[in-house]
VEXMAR-223652 format. One record per residue (C-alpha): x, y, z. Coordinates in steps of 0.1 Angstrom, whole numbers, plus 5000, padded with zeros to 4 digits. Layout:
# residues N
XYZ ...
//
This chain:
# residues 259
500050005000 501350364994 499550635009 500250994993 504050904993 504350655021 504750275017 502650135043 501949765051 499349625070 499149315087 496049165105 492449255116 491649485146 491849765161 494649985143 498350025151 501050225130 504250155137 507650365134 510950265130 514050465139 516250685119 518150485088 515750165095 512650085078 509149865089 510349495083 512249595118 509049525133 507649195112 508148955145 506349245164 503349245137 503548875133 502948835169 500049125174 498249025137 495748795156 494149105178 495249455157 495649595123 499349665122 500249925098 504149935089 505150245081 508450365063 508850675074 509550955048 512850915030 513450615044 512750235029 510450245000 508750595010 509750934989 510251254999 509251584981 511051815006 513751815036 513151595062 511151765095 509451585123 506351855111 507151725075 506551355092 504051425110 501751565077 503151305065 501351005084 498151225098 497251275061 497650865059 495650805088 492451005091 490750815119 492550775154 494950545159 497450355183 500950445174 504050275182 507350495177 510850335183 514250595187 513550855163 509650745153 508650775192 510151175182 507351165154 504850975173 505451205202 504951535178 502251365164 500251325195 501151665206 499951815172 496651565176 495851535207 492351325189 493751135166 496050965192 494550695214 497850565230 501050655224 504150375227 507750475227 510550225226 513850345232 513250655226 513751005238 512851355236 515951475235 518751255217 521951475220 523151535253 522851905263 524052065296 521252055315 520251675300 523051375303 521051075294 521751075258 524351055231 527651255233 527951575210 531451425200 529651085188 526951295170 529151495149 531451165141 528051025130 527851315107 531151335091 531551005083 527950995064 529651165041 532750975038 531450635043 527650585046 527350255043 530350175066 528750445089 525250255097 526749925101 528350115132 525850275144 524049915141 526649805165 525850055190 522149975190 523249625201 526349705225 525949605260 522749385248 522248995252 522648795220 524249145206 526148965172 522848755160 521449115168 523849285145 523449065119 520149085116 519849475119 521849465093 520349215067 516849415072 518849725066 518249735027 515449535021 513249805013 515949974989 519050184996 518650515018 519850825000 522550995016 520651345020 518051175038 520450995063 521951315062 518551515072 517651225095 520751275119 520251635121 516751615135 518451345163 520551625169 518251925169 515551775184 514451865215 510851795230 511051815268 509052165271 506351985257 506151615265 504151695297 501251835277 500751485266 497351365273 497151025259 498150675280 501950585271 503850325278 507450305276 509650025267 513650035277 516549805277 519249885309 521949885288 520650095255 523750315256 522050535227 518750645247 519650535282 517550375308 517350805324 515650905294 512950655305 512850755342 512351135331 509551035308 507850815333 508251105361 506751365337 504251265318 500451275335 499750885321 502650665316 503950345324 508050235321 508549885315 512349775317 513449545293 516749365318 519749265291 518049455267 519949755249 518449975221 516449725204 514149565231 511749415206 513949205188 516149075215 513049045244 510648995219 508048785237 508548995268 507849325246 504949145230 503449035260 503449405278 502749535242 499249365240 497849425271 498849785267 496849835229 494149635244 493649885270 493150165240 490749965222 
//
Protein backbone atom coordinates (compact mmCIF):
# COMPACT_ATOMS: atom_id res chain seq x y z
CA UNK A 1 0.00 0.00 0.00
CA UNK A 2 1.27 3.59 -0.57
CA UNK A 3 -0.45 6.34 0.86
CA UNK A 4 0.19 9.86 -0.71
CA UNK A 5 4.03 8.96 -0.68
CA UNK A 6 4.35 6.51 2.12
CA UNK A 7 4.74 2.72 1.69
CA UNK A 8 2.56 1.31 4.30
CA UNK A 9 1.86 -2.44 5.15
CA UNK A 10 -0.74 -3.81 6.97
CA UNK A 11 -0.88 -6.91 8.72
CA UNK A 12 -3.96 -8.39 10.45
CA UNK A 13 -7.65 -7.55 11.62
CA UNK A 14 -8.42 -5.18 14.63
CA UNK A 15 -8.21 -2.36 16.06
CA UNK A 16 -5.42 -0.20 14.33
CA UNK A 17 -1.71 0.19 15.07
CA UNK A 18 0.99 2.19 12.98
CA UNK A 19 4.21 1.49 13.72
CA UNK A 20 7.60 3.60 13.44
CA UNK A 21 10.87 2.63 13.01
CA UNK A 22 13.98 4.64 13.87
CA UNK A 23 16.22 6.78 11.86
CA UNK A 24 18.11 4.81 8.83
CA UNK A 25 15.75 1.62 9.52
CA UNK A 26 12.58 0.80 7.82
CA UNK A 27 9.12 -1.37 8.89
CA UNK A 28 10.32 -5.06 8.34
CA UNK A 29 12.20 -4.07 11.84
CA UNK A 30 9.00 -4.79 13.32
CA UNK A 31 7.64 -8.07 11.22
CA UNK A 32 8.12 -10.51 14.54
CA UNK A 33 6.31 -7.59 16.39
CA UNK A 34 3.31 -7.62 13.66
CA UNK A 35 3.46 -11.33 13.29
CA UNK A 36 2.93 -11.74 16.88
CA UNK A 37 0.01 -8.76 17.37
CA UNK A 38 -1.84 -9.82 13.65
CA UNK A 39 -4.35 -12.08 15.61
CA UNK A 40 -5.93 -9.00 17.85
CA UNK A 41 -4.75 -5.54 15.71
CA UNK A 42 -4.38 -4.11 12.27
CA UNK A 43 -0.72 -3.44 12.20
CA UNK A 44 0.21 -0.85 9.75
CA UNK A 45 4.06 -0.73 8.89
CA UNK A 46 5.09 2.38 8.08
CA UNK A 47 8.42 3.59 6.32
CA UNK A 48 8.84 6.73 7.40
CA UNK A 49 9.52 9.47 4.77
CA UNK A 50 12.81 9.09 2.98
CA UNK A 51 13.42 6.07 4.41
CA UNK A 52 12.71 2.35 2.85
CA UNK A 53 10.39 2.45 0.00
CA UNK A 54 8.65 5.93 1.00
CA UNK A 55 9.65 9.27 -1.05
CA UNK A 56 10.21 12.51 -0.10
CA UNK A 57 9.24 15.85 -1.86
CA UNK A 58 11.00 18.08 0.55
CA UNK A 59 13.68 18.13 3.64
CA UNK A 60 13.11 15.89 6.20
CA UNK A 61 11.12 17.58 9.45
CA UNK A 62 9.41 15.77 12.30
CA UNK A 63 6.27 18.45 11.15
CA UNK A 64 7.07 17.18 7.47
CA UNK A 65 6.54 13.55 9.18
CA UNK A 66 3.97 14.22 11.00
CA UNK A 67 1.73 15.64 7.69
CA UNK A 68 3.10 13.00 6.45
CA UNK A 69 1.25 9.97 8.41
CA UNK A 70 -1.85 12.23 9.77
CA UNK A 71 -2.82 12.71 6.11
CA UNK A 72 -2.38 8.63 5.92
CA UNK A 73 -4.43 7.97 8.82
CA UNK A 74 -7.59 9.99 9.07
CA UNK A 75 -9.33 8.07 11.87
CA UNK A 76 -7.54 7.65 15.42
CA UNK A 77 -5.09 5.36 15.86
CA UNK A 78 -2.64 3.55 18.31
CA UNK A 79 0.94 4.44 17.44
CA UNK A 80 4.04 2.74 18.24
CA UNK A 81 7.31 4.91 17.69
CA UNK A 82 10.84 3.25 18.26
CA UNK A 83 14.17 5.92 18.74
CA UNK A 84 13.54 8.50 16.34
CA UNK A 85 9.58 7.43 15.32
CA UNK A 86 8.60 7.67 19.17
CA UNK A 87 10.14 11.74 18.16
CA UNK A 88 7.33 11.63 15.42
CA UNK A 89 4.81 9.71 17.34
CA UNK A 90 5.40 11.96 20.18
CA UNK A 91 4.94 15.26 17.82
CA UNK A 92 2.19 13.57 16.36
CA UNK A 93 0.17 13.19 19.47
CA UNK A 94 1.07 16.62 20.61
CA UNK A 95 -0.08 18.06 17.23
CA UNK A 96 -3.38 15.59 17.55
CA UNK A 97 -4.24 15.28 20.71
CA UNK A 98 -7.69 13.21 18.95
CA UNK A 99 -6.33 11.32 16.55
CA UNK A 100 -3.99 9.64 19.23
CA UNK A 101 -5.48 6.86 21.45
CA UNK A 102 -2.17 5.64 23.04
CA UNK A 103 1.02 6.47 22.39
CA UNK A 104 4.13 3.68 22.69
CA UNK A 105 7.75 4.71 22.73
CA UNK A 106 10.47 2.23 22.60
CA UNK A 107 13.82 3.37 23.16
CA UNK A 108 13.19 6.53 22.57
CA UNK A 109 13.68 10.05 23.81
CA UNK A 110 12.78 13.48 23.63
CA UNK A 111 15.94 14.70 23.52
CA UNK A 112 18.73 12.54 21.71
CA UNK A 113 21.87 14.74 22.02
CA UNK A 114 23.12 15.33 25.28
CA UNK A 115 22.78 19.04 26.32
CA UNK A 116 24.00 20.59 29.64
CA UNK A 117 21.24 20.48 31.49
CA UNK A 118 20.20 16.68 30.03
CA UNK A 119 22.95 13.73 30.31
CA UNK A 120 21.04 10.72 29.37
CA UNK A 121 21.66 10.74 25.84
CA UNK A 122 24.28 10.50 23.11
CA UNK A 123 27.60 12.54 23.35
CA UNK A 124 27.88 15.73 20.98
CA UNK A 125 31.37 14.20 19.95
CA UNK A 126 29.57 10.82 18.84
CA UNK A 127 26.86 12.88 17.03
CA UNK A 128 29.14 14.94 14.91
CA UNK A 129 31.37 11.64 14.13
CA UNK A 130 28.04 10.23 13.02
CA UNK A 131 27.82 13.09 10.70
CA UNK A 132 31.10 13.27 9.09
CA UNK A 133 31.48 9.98 8.25
CA UNK A 134 27.92 9.95 6.35
CA UNK A 135 29.65 11.63 4.07
CA UNK A 136 32.67 9.69 3.78
CA UNK A 137 31.44 6.31 4.30
CA UNK A 138 27.61 5.76 4.60
CA UNK A 139 27.32 2.49 4.29
CA UNK A 140 30.33 1.66 6.58
CA UNK A 141 28.73 4.37 8.90
CA UNK A 142 25.23 2.45 9.66
CA UNK A 143 26.71 -0.82 10.11
CA UNK A 144 28.28 1.15 13.18
CA UNK A 145 25.76 2.75 14.43
CA UNK A 146 23.96 -0.91 14.07
CA UNK A 147 26.56 -1.98 16.54
CA UNK A 148 25.80 0.47 18.97
CA UNK A 149 22.15 -0.26 18.99
CA UNK A 150 23.19 -3.76 20.06
CA UNK A 151 26.27 -2.98 22.55
CA UNK A 152 25.86 -3.99 26.00
CA UNK A 153 22.73 -6.19 24.82
CA UNK A 154 22.21 -10.14 25.22
CA UNK A 155 22.64 -12.14 21.99
CA UNK A 156 24.24 -8.63 20.63
CA UNK A 157 26.08 -10.35 17.24
CA UNK A 158 22.77 -12.52 15.97
CA UNK A 159 21.40 -8.90 16.81
CA UNK A 160 23.79 -7.16 14.51
CA UNK A 161 23.42 -9.38 11.85
CA UNK A 162 20.10 -9.20 11.56
CA UNK A 163 19.80 -5.30 11.86
CA UNK A 164 21.77 -5.43 9.34
CA UNK A 165 20.33 -7.87 6.65
CA UNK A 166 16.82 -5.94 7.16
CA UNK A 167 18.84 -2.84 6.56
CA UNK A 168 18.22 -2.74 2.74
CA UNK A 169 15.37 -4.71 2.12
CA UNK A 170 13.21 -1.99 1.27
CA UNK A 171 15.90 -0.32 -1.15
CA UNK A 172 18.96 1.82 -0.43
CA UNK A 173 18.56 5.06 1.76
CA UNK A 174 19.80 8.18 0.00
CA UNK A 175 22.54 9.87 1.60
CA UNK A 176 20.57 13.43 2.04
CA UNK A 177 17.99 11.67 3.78
CA UNK A 178 20.37 9.85 6.34
CA UNK A 179 21.94 13.14 6.21
CA UNK A 180 18.51 15.08 7.20
CA UNK A 181 17.55 12.16 9.55
CA UNK A 182 20.66 12.66 11.88
CA UNK A 183 20.18 16.28 12.08
CA UNK A 184 16.70 16.07 13.45
CA UNK A 185 18.38 13.43 16.28
CA UNK A 186 20.52 16.15 16.87
CA UNK A 187 18.18 19.16 16.86
CA UNK A 188 15.54 17.66 18.37
CA UNK A 189 14.44 18.55 21.49
CA UNK A 190 10.78 17.89 23.05
CA UNK A 191 11.00 18.06 26.80
CA UNK A 192 9.05 21.57 27.10
CA UNK A 193 6.30 19.78 25.71
CA UNK A 194 6.06 16.07 26.55
CA UNK A 195 4.11 16.87 29.73
CA UNK A 196 1.22 18.27 27.66
CA UNK A 197 0.74 14.82 26.58
CA UNK A 198 -2.70 13.56 27.27
CA UNK A 199 -2.90 10.22 25.93
CA UNK A 200 -1.90 6.73 28.04
CA UNK A 201 1.87 5.79 27.08
CA UNK A 202 3.77 3.18 27.76
CA UNK A 203 7.42 2.97 27.56
CA UNK A 204 9.59 0.18 26.66
CA UNK A 205 13.63 0.29 27.72
CA UNK A 206 16.51 -2.00 27.74
CA UNK A 207 19.17 -1.22 30.87
CA UNK A 208 21.93 -1.22 28.76
CA UNK A 209 20.59 0.93 25.53
CA UNK A 210 23.73 3.09 25.63
CA UNK A 211 21.98 5.27 22.68
CA UNK A 212 18.66 6.44 24.69
CA UNK A 213 19.64 5.28 28.23
CA UNK A 214 17.47 3.70 30.81
CA UNK A 215 17.28 8.01 32.36
CA UNK A 216 15.56 8.98 29.38
CA UNK A 217 12.93 6.45 30.47
CA UNK A 218 12.85 7.53 34.21
CA UNK A 219 12.27 11.27 33.15
CA UNK A 220 9.52 10.32 30.77
CA UNK A 221 7.84 8.09 33.35
CA UNK A 222 8.17 10.96 36.06
CA UNK A 223 6.70 13.59 33.69
CA UNK A 224 4.22 12.61 31.76
CA UNK A 225 0.36 12.67 33.47
CA UNK A 226 -0.34 8.82 32.11
CA UNK A 227 2.61 6.56 31.62
CA UNK A 228 3.87 3.35 32.41
CA UNK A 229 7.96 2.35 32.14
CA UNK A 230 8.47 -1.19 31.52
CA UNK A 231 12.27 -2.28 31.68
CA UNK A 232 13.38 -4.62 29.26
CA UNK A 233 16.70 -6.41 31.78
CA UNK A 234 19.70 -7.37 29.11
CA UNK A 235 17.97 -5.52 26.71
CA UNK A 236 19.87 -2.54 24.88
CA UNK A 237 18.36 -0.29 22.07
CA UNK A 238 16.38 -2.84 20.39
CA UNK A 239 14.07 -4.39 23.06
CA UNK A 240 11.67 -5.88 20.64
CA UNK A 241 13.91 -7.95 18.83
CA UNK A 242 16.09 -9.29 21.53
CA UNK A 243 13.01 -9.58 24.36
CA UNK A 244 10.64 -10.06 21.94
CA UNK A 245 8.02 -12.24 23.72
CA UNK A 246 8.52 -10.07 26.79
CA UNK A 247 7.77 -6.81 24.62
CA UNK A 248 4.92 -8.61 22.98
CA UNK A 249 3.45 -9.71 25.96
CA UNK A 250 3.42 -5.96 27.83
CA UNK A 251 2.69 -4.68 24.20
CA UNK A 252 -0.75 -6.40 23.97
CA UNK A 253 -2.21 -5.79 27.06
CA UNK A 254 -1.25 -2.18 26.67
CA UNK A 255 -3.16 -1.75 22.92
CA UNK A 256 -5.89 -3.71 24.39
CA UNK A 257 -6.43 -1.23 27.04
CA UNK A 258 -6.93 1.60 24.03
CA UNK A 259 -9.27 -0.38 22.19
Amino acid sequence: MTSNFLHIESIGRGPDVVLLHGWAMNSTVWRGVAAALSDDFCLHLVDLPGHGKSHRDQPLSLDYMVAALDAAFPRPVQVMGWSLGGAVASRWALAQPDKIRSLSLIASTPCFMQREDWQPAMAASTMSQFADSLAVDWQGTLKRFISLQVQGGEAARALAKTLSQELFLHGEPSLAALQQGLAILRDTDLRGQMAELSCPVLLQFGNRDTLTPLGAGEWLAQTLPHAELVVHAGAAHVPFASHLDDFVAVQRRFLARGM
